[in-house]
The first five atom37 places (N, CA, C, CB, O) and aatype in JSON, in Angstrom:
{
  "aatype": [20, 20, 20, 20, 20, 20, 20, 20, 20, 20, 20, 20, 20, 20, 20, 20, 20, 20, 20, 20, 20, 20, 20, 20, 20, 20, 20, 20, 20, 20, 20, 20, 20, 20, 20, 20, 20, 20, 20, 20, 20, 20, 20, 20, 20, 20, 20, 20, 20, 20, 20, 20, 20, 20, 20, 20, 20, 20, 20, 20, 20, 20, 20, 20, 20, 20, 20, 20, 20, 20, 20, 20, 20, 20, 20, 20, 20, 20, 20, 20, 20, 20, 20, 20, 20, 20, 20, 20, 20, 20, 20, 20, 20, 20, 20, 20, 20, 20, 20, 20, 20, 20, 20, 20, 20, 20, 20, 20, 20, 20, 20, 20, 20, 20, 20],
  "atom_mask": [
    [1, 1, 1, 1, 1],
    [1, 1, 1, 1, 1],
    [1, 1, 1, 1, 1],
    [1, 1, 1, 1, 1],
    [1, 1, 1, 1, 1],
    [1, 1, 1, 1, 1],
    [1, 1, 1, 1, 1],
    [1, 1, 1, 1, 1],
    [1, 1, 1, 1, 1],
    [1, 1, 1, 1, 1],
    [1, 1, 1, 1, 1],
    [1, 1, 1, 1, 1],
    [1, 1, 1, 1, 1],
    [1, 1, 1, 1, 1],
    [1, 1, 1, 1, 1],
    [1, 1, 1, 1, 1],
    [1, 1, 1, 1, 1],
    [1, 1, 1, 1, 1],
    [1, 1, 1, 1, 1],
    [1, 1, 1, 1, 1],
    [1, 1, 1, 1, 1],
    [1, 1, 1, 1, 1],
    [1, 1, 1, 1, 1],
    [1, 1, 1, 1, 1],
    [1, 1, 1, 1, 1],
    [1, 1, 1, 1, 1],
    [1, 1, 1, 1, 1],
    [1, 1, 1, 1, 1],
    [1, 1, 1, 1, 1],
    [1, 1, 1, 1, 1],
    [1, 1, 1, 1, 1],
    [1, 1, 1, 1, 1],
    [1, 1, 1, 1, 1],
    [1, 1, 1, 1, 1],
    [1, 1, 1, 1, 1],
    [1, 1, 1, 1, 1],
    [1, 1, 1, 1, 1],
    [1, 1, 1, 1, 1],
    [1, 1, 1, 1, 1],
    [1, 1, 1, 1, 1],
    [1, 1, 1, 1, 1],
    [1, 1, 1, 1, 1],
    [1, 1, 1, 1, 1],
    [1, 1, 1, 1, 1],
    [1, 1, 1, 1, 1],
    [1, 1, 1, 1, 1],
    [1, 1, 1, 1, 1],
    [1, 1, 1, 1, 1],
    [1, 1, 1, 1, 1],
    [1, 1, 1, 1, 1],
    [1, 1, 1, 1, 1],
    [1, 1, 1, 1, 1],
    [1, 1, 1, 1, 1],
    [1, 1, 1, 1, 1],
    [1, 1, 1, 1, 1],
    [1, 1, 1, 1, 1],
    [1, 1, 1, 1, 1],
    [1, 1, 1, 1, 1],
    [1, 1, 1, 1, 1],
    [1, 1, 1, 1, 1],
    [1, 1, 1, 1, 1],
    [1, 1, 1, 1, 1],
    [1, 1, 1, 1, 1],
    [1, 1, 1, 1, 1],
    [1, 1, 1, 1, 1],
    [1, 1, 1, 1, 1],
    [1, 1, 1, 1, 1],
    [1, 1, 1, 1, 1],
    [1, 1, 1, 1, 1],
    [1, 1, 1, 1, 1],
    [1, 1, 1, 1, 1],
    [1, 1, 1, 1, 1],
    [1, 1, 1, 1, 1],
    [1, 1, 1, 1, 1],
    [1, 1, 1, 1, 1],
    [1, 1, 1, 1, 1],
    [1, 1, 1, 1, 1],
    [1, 1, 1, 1, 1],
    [1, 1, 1, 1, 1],
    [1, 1, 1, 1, 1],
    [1, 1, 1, 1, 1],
    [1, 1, 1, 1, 1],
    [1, 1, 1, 1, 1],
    [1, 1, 1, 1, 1],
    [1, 1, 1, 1, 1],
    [1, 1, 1, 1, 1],
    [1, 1, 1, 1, 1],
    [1, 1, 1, 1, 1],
    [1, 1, 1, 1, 1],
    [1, 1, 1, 1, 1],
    [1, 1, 1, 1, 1],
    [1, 1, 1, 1, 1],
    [1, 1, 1, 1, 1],
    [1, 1, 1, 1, 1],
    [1, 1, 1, 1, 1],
    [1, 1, 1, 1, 1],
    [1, 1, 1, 1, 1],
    [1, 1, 1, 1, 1],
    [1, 1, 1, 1, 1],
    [1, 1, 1, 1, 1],
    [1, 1, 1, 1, 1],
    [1, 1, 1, 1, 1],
    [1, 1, 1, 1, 1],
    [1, 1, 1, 1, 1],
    [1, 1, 1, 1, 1],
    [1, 1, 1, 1, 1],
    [1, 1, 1, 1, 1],
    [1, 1, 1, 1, 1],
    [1, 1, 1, 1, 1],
    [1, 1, 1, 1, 1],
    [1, 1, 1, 1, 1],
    [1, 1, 1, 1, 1],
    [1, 1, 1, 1, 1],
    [1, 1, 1, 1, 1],
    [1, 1, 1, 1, 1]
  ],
  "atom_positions": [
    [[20.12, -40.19, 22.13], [19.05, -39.99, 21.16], [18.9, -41.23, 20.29], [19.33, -38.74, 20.29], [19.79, -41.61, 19.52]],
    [[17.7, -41.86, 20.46], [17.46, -42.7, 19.29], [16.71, -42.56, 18.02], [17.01, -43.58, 19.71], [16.32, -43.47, 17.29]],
    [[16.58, -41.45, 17.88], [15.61, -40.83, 16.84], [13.94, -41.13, 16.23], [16.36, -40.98, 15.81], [13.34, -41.0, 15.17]],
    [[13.58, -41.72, 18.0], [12.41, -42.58, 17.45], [11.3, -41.08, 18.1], [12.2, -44.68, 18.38], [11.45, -40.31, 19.05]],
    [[10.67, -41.15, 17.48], [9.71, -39.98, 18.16], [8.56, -40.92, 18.72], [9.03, -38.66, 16.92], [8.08, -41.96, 18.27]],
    [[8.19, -39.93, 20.28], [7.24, -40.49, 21.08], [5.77, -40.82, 20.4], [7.11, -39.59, 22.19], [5.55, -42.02, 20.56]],
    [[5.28, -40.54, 20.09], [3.85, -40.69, 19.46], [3.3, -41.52, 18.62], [3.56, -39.85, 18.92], [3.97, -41.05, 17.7]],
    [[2.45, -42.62, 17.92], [2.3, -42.96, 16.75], [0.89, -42.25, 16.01], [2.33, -44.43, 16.82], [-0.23, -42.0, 16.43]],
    [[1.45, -42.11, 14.96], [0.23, -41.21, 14.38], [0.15, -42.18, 12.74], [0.76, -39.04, 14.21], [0.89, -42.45, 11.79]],
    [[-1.62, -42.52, 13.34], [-2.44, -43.54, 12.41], [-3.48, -43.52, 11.58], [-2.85, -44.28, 12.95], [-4.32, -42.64, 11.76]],
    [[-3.63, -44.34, 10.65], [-4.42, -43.78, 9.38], [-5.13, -44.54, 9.09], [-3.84, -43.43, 8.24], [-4.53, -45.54, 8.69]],
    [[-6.73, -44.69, 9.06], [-7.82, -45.92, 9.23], [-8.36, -45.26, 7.45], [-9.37, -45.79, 11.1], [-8.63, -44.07, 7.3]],
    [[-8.42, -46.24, 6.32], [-9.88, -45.66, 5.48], [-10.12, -47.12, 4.76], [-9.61, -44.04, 4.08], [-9.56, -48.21, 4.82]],
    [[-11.17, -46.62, 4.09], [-12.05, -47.72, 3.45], [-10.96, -48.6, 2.37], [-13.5, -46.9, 2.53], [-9.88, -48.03, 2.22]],
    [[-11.06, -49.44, 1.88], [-10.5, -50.18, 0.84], [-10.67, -49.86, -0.37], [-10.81, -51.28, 0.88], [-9.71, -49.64, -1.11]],
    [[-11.67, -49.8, -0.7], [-11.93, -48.75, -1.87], [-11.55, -47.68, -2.35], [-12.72, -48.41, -1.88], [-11.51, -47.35, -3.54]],
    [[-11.21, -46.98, -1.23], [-10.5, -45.47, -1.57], [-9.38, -45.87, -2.11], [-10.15, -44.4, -0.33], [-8.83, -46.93, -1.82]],
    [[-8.91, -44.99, -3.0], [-6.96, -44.96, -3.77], [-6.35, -44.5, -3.03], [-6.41, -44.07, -5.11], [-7.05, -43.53, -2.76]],
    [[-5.53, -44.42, -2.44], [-4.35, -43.47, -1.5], [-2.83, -44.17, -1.36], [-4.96, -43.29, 0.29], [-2.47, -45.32, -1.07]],
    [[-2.29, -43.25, -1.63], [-0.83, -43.96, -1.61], [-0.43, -43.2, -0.02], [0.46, -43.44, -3.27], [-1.08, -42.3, 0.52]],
    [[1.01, -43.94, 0.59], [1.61, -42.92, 1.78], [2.64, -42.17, 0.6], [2.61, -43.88, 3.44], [3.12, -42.48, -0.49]],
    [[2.67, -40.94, 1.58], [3.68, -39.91, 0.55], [5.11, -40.09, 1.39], [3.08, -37.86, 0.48], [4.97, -38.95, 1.82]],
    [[5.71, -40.31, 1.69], [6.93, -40.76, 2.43], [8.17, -39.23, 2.16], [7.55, -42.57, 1.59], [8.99, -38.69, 2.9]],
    [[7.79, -39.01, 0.95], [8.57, -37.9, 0.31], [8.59, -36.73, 0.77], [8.27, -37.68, -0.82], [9.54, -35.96, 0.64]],
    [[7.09, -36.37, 1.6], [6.31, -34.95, 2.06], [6.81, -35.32, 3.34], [4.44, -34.66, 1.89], [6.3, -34.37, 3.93]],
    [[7.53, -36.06, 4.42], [7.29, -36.44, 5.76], [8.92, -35.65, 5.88], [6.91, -38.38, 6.21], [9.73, -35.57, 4.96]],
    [[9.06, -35.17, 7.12], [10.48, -35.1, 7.68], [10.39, -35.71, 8.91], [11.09, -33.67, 7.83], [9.42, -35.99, 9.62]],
    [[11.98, -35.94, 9.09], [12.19, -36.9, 9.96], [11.61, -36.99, 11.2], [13.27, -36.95, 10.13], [10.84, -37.88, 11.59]],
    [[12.2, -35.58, 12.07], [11.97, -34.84, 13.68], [10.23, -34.69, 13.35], [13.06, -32.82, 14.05], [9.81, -34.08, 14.33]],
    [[9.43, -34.88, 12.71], [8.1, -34.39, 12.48], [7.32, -35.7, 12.8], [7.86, -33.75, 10.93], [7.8, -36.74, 12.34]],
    [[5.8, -35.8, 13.79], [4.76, -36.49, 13.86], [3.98, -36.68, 12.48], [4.03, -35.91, 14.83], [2.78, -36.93, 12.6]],
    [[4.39, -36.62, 11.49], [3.15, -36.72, 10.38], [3.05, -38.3, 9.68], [3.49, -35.48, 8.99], [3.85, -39.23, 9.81]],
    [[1.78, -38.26, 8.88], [2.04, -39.19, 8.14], [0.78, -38.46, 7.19], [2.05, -40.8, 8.81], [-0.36, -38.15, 7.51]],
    [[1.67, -38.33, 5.62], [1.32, -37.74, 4.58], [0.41, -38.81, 3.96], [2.47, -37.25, 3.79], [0.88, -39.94, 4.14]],
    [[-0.68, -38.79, 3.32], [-1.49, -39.76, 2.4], [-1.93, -38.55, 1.1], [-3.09, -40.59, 3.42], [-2.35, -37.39, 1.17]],
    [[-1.65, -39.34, 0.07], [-2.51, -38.67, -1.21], [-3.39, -39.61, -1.53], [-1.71, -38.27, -2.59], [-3.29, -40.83, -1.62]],
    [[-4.92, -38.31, -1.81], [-6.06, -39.6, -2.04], [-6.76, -39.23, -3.19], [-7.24, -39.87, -0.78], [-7.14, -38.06, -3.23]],
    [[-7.1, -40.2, -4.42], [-7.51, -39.7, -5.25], [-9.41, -40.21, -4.94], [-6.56, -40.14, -6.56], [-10.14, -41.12, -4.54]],
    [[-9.36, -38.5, -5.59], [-11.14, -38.4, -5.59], [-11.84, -38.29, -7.54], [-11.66, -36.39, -4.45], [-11.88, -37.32, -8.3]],
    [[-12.16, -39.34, -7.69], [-12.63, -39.18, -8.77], [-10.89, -39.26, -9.87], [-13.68, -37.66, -8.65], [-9.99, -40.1, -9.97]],
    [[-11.14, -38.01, -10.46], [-9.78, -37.83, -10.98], [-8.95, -36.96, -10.24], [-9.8, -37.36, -12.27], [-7.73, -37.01, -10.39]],
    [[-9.55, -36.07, -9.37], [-8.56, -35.39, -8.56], [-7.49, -35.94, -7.83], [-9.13, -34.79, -7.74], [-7.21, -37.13, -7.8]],
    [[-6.91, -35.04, -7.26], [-5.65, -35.7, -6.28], [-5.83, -34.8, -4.75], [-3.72, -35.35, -7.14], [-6.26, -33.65, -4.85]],
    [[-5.57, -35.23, -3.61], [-5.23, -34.12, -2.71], [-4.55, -34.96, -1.58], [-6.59, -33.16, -2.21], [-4.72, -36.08, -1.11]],
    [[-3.57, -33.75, -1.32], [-2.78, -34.38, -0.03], [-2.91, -33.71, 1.24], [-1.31, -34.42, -0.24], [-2.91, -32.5, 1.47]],
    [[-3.05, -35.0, 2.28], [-3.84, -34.98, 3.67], [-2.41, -35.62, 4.57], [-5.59, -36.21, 3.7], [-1.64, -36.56, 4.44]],
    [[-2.59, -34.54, 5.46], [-1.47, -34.76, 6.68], [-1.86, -35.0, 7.94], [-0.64, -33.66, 6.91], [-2.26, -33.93, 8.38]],
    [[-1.94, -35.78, 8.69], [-2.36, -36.3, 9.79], [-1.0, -36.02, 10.85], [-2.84, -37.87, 9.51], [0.01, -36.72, 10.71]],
    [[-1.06, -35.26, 11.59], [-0.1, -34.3, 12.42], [-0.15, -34.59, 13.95], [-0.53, -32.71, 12.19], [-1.25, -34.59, 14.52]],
    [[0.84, -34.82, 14.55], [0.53, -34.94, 16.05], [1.85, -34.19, 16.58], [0.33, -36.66, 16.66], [2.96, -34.62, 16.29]],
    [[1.65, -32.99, 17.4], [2.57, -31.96, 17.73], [2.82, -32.37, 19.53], [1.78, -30.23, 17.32], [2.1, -31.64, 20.21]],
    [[3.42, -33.07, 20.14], [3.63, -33.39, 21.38], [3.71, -31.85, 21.92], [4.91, -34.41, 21.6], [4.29, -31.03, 21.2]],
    [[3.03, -31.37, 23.41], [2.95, -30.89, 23.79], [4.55, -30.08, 24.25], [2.09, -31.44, 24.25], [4.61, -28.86, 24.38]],
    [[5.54, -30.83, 24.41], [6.93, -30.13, 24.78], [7.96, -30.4, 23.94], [7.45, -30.49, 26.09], [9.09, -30.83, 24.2]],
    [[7.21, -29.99, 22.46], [7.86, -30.34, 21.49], [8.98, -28.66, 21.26], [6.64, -30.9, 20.21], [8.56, -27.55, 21.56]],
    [[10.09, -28.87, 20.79], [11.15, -27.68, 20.54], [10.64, -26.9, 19.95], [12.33, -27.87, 19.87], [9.6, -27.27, 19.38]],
    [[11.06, -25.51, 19.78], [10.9, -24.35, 18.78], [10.69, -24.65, 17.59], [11.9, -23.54, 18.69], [9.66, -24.46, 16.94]],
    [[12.13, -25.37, 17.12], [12.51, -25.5, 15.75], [11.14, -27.06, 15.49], [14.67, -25.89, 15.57], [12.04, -27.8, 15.1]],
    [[10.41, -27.58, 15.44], [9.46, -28.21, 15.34], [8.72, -27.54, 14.42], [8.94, -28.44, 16.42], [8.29, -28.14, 13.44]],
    [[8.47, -26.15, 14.64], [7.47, -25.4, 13.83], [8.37, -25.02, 12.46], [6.85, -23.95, 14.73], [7.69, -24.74, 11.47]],
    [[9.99, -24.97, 12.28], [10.74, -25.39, 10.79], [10.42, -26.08, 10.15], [11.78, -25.82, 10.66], [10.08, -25.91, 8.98]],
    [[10.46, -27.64, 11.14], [10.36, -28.99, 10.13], [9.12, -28.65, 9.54], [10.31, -30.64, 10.88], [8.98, -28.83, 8.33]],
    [[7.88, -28.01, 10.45], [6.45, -28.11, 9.92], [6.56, -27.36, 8.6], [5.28, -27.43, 10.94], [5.77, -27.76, 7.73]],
    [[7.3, -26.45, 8.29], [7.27, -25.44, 7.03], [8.22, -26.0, 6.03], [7.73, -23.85, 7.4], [8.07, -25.67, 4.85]],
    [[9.38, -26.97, 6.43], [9.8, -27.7, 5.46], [8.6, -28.45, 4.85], [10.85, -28.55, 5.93], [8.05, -28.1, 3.81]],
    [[8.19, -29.73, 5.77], [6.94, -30.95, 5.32], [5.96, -29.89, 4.42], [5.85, -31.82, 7.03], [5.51, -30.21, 3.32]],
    [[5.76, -28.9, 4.91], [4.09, -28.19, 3.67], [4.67, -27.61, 2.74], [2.79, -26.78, 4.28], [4.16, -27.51, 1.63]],
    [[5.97, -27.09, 3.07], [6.3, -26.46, 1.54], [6.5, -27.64, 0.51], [7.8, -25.48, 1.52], [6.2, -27.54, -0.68]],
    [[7.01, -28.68, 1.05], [7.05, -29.72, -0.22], [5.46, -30.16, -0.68], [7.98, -31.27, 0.28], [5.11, -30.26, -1.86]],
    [[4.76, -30.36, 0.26], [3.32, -30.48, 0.11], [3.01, -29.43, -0.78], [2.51, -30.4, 1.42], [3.33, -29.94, -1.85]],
    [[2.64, -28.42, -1.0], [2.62, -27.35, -1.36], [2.91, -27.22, -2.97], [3.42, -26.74, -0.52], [2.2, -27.02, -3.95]],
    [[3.96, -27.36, -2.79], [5.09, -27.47, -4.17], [3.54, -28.29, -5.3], [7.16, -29.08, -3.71], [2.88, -27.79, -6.21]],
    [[3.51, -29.51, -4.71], [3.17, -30.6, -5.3], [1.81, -30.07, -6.82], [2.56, -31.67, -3.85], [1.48, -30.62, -7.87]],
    [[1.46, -28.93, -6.22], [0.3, -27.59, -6.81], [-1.12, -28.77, -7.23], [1.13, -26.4, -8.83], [-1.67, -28.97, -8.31]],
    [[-1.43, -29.57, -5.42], [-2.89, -30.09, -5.58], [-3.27, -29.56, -4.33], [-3.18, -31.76, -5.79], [-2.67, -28.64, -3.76]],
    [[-4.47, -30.25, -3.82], [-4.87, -29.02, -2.59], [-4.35, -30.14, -1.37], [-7.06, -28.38, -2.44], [-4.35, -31.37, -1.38]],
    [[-3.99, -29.3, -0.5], [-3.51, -29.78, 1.06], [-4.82, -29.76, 1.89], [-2.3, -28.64, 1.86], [-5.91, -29.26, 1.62]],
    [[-4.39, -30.45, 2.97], [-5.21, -30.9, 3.76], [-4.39, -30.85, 5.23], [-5.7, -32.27, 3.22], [-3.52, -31.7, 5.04]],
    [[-4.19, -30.37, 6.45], [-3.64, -30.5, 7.2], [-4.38, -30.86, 8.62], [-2.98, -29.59, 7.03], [-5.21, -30.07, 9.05]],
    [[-4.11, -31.95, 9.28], [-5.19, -31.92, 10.29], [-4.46, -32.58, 11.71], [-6.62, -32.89, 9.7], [-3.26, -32.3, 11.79]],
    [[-4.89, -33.22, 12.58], [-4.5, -33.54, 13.7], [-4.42, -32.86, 14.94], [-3.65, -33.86, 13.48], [-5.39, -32.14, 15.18]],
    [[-3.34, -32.91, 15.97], [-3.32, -32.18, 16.91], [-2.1, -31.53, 17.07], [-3.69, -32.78, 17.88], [-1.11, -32.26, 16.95]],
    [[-1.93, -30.39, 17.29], [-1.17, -29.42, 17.01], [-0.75, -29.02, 18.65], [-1.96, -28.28, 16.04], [0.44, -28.77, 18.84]],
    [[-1.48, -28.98, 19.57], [-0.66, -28.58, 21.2], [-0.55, -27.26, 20.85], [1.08, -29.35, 21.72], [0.49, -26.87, 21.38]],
    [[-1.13, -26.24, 20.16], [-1.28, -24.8, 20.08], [-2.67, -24.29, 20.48], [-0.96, -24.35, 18.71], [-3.68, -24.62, 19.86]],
    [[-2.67, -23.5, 21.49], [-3.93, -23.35, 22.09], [-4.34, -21.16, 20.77], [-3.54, -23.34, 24.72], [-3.98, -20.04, 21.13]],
    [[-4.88, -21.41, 19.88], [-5.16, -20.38, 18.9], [-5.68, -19.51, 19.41], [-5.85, -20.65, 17.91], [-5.6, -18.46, 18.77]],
    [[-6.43, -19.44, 20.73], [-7.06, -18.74, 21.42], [-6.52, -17.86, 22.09], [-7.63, -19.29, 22.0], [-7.0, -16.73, 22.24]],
    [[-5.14, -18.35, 22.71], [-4.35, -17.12, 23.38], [-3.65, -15.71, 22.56], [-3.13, -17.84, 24.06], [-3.67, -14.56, 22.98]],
    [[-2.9, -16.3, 21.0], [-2.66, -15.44, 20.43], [-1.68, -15.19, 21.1], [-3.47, -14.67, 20.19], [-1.52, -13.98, 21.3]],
    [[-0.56, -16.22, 21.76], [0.63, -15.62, 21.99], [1.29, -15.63, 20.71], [1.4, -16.24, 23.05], [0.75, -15.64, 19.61]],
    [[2.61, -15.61, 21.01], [3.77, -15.82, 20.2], [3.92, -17.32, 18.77], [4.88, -16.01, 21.49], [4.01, -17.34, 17.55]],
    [[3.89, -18.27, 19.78], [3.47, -19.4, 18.9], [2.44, -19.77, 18.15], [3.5, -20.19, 19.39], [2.49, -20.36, 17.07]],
    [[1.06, -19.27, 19.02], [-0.02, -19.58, 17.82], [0.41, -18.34, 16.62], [-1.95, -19.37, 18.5], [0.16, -18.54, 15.43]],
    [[0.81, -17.53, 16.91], [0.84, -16.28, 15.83], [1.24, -16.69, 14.6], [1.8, -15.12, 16.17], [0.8, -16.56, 13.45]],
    [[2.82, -17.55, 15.47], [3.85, -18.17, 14.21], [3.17, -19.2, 12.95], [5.11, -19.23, 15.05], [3.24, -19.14, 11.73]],
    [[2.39, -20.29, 14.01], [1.72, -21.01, 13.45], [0.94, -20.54, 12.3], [1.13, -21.49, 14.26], [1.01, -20.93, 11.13]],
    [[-0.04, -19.37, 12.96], [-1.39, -18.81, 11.76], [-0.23, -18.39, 10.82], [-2.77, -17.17, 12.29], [-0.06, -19.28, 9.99]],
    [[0.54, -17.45, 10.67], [0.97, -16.92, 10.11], [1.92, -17.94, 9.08], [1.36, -16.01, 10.91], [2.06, -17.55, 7.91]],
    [[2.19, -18.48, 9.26], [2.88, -20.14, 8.39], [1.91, -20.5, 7.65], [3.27, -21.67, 9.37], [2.0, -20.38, 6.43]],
    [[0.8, -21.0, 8.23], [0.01, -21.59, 7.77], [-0.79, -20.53, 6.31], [-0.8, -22.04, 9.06], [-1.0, -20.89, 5.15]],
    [[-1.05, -19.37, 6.86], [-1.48, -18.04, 5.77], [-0.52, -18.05, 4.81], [-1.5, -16.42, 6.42], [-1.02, -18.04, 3.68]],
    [[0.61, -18.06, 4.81], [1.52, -17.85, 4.07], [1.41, -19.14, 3.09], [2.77, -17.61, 4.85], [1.4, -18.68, 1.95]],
    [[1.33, -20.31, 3.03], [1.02, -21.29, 2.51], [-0.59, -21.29, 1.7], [1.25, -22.2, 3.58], [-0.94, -21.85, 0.66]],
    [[-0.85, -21.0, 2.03], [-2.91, -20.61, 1.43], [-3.45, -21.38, 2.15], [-3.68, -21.02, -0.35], [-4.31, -21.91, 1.45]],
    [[-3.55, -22.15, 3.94], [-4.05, -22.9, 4.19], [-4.76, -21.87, 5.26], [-3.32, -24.11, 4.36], [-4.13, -20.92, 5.72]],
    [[-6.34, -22.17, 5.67], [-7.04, -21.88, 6.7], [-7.34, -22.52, 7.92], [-7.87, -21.67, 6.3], [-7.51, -23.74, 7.9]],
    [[-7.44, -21.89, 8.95], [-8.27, -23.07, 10.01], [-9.27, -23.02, 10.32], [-7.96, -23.31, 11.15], [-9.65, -22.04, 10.96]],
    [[-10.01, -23.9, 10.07], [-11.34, -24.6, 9.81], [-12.04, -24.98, 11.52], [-10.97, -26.23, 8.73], [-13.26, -24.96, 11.69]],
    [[-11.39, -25.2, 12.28], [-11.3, -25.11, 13.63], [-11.6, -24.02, 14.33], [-10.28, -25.38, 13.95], [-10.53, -23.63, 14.79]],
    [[-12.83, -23.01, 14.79], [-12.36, -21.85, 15.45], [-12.75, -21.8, 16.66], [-12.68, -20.74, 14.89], [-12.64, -20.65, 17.1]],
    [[-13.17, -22.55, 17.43], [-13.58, -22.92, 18.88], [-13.11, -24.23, 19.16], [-15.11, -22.9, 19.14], [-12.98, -25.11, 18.32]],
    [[-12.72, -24.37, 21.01], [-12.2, -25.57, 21.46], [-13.2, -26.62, 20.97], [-11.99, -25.56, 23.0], [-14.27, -26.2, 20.52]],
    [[-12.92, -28.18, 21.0], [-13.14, -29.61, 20.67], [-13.01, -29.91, 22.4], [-11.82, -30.46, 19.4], [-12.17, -29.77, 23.29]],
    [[-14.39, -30.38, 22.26], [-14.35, -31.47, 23.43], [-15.2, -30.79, 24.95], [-12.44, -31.86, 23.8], [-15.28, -31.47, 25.97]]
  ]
}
């Protein structure tokens, strides 16, 4: 094990915008990369997520560690990327997922396939 995870997950915005990386909201075993962006005077934090398709069980932990600290932070979340959960079947895992995600106050905004 070298602890490097397969994927890179990248973050393009304007110069103008404020945004710091949140380094603090990220866990290790996790694809994310956390940004807080200020709007006006607001604040909100945006997670850019990439869930490898034969990623472990415990994957969907780290995910509830990373948002509960997000969470904590009491500005609004943002969670987005690709997740490798097909919502449509309503097995076992998407269940876990919705149900994580509800539990947190977050919705999905997504309700039909992309592409």
């Amino acid at each position: 094990e070298t602890g490097v995870v397969g994927e890179v997950v990248s973050w393009f915005m304007c110069l103008s915008m404020t945004s710091i990386r949140r380094q603090d909201l990220e866990v290790a075993d996790l694809e994310t990369l956390w940004i807080e962006m200020r709007l006006r005077k607001a604040k909100i934090l945006i997670c850019n997520l990439y869930r490898p398709p034969d990623a472990k069980v415990s994957w969907m932990d780290s995910m509830a560690v990373s948002v509960e600290k997000a969470v904590a932070k009491k500005v609004p979340v943002m969670i987005k990327g690709d997740f490798n959960c097909d919502m449509l079947l309503q097995d076992s895992k998407s269940q876990r997922l919705e149900e994580m995600m509800m539990y947190y106050g977050l919705i999905q905004m997504v309700r039909e396939p992309l592409g």
